[in-house]
C-alpha positions in Angstrom: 123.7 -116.8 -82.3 120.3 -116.7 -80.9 118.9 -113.0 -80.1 116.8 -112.2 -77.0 113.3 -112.3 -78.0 112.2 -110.5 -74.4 108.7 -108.6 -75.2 109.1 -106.6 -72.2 111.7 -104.0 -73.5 111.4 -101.5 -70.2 110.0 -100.3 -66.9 109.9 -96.9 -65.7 109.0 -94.9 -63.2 107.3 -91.5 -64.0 106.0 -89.8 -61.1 103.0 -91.9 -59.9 103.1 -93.5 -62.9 104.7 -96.9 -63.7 105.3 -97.2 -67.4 106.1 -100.5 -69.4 106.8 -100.7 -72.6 106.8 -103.9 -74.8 107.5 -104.9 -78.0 107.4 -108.1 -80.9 104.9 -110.8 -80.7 102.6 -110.8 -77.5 101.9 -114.3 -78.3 101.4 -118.0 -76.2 105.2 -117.8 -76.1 105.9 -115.1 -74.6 103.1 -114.2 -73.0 104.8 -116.1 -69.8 107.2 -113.2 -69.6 105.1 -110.5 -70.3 102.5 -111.7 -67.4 105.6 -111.9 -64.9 106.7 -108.7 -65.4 103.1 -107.4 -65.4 102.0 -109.1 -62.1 105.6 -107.9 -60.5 104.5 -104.7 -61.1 101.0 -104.8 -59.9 102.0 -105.9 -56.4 104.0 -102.5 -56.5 100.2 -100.8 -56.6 101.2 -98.4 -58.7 98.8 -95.3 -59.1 98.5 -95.6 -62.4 100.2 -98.3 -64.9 101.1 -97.3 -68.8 101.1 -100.1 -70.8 103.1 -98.9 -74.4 102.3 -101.2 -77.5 103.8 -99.3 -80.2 106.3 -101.3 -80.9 103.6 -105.0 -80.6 103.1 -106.3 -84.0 100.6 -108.7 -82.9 98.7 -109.8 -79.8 96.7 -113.2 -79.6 94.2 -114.3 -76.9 97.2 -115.3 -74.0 98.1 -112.2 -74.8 94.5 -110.2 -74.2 93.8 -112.4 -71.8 97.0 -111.2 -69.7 96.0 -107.6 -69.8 92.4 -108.1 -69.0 94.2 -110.0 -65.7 95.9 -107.1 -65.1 93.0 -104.9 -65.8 90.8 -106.6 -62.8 94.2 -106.6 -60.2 94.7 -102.9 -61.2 90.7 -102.4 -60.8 90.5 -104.5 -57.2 92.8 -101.6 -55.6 91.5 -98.7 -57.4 94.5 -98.2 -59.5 94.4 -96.9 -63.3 95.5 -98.6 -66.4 96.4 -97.1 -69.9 97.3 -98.9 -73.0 99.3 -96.4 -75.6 100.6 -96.7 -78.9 98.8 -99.3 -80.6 99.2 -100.0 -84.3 96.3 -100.8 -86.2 96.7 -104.5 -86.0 96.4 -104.5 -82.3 94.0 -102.0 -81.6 91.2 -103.7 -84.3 91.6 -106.8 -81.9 90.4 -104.7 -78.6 87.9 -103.7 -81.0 86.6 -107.0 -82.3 86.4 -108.0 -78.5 84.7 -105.3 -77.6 87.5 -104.2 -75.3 88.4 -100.8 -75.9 85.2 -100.1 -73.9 87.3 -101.3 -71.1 90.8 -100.5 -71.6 91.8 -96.5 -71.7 93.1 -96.4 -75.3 95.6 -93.3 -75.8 97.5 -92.7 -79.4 100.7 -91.9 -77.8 102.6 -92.0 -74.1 102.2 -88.5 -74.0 98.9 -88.5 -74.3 98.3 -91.4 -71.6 100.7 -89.9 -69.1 98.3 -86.6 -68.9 95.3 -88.4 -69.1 
């Protein structure tokens, strides 16, 4: 009866580019997932890392507070990271924070593949 509630709905390689893609509520519970998968990935040193957020309906501070992790390991080995796809909700929260002077911001996958 009970559904999976995994926010982390898929990893894929594209070219030098890892892309994740995740999904629902990046919230204290299940920010725990999302920051394993996330840190799995980083020790991969990926070129460049795509972090898709259409489909995230919400994001608290565990869940900022993850990426902004991510951000500095990414950062420490010269890597790139992209956040894609967010919805309105989630992108006035980088804002807010002051963030999206940080974070490269694209509107869609496409877009933050080529960029």
């Amino acid at each position: 009866m009970a559904e999976s509630s995994s926010c982390v709905k898929g990893i894929r390689q594209e070219g030098a580019t890892v892309v994740m893609a995740l999904a629902g509520e990046i919230d204290l519970h299940h920010t725990p997932e999302v920051h394993k998968a996330l840190v799995m990935v980083c020790q991969r040193k990926p070129a460049r890392l795509v972090i898709n957020l259409e489909d995230v309906t919400y994001i608290d501070s565990s869940g900022i507070g993850t990426l902004v992790e991510v951000f500095r390991r990414i950062n420490a080995y010269q890597g790139e990271l992209g956040l894609c796809g967010l919805n309105e909700r989630v992108h006035s929260v980088f804002e807010i924070t002051k963030l999206d002077h940080f974070f490269k911001i694209y509107d869609t996958e496409p877009e933050a593949l080529t960029g």
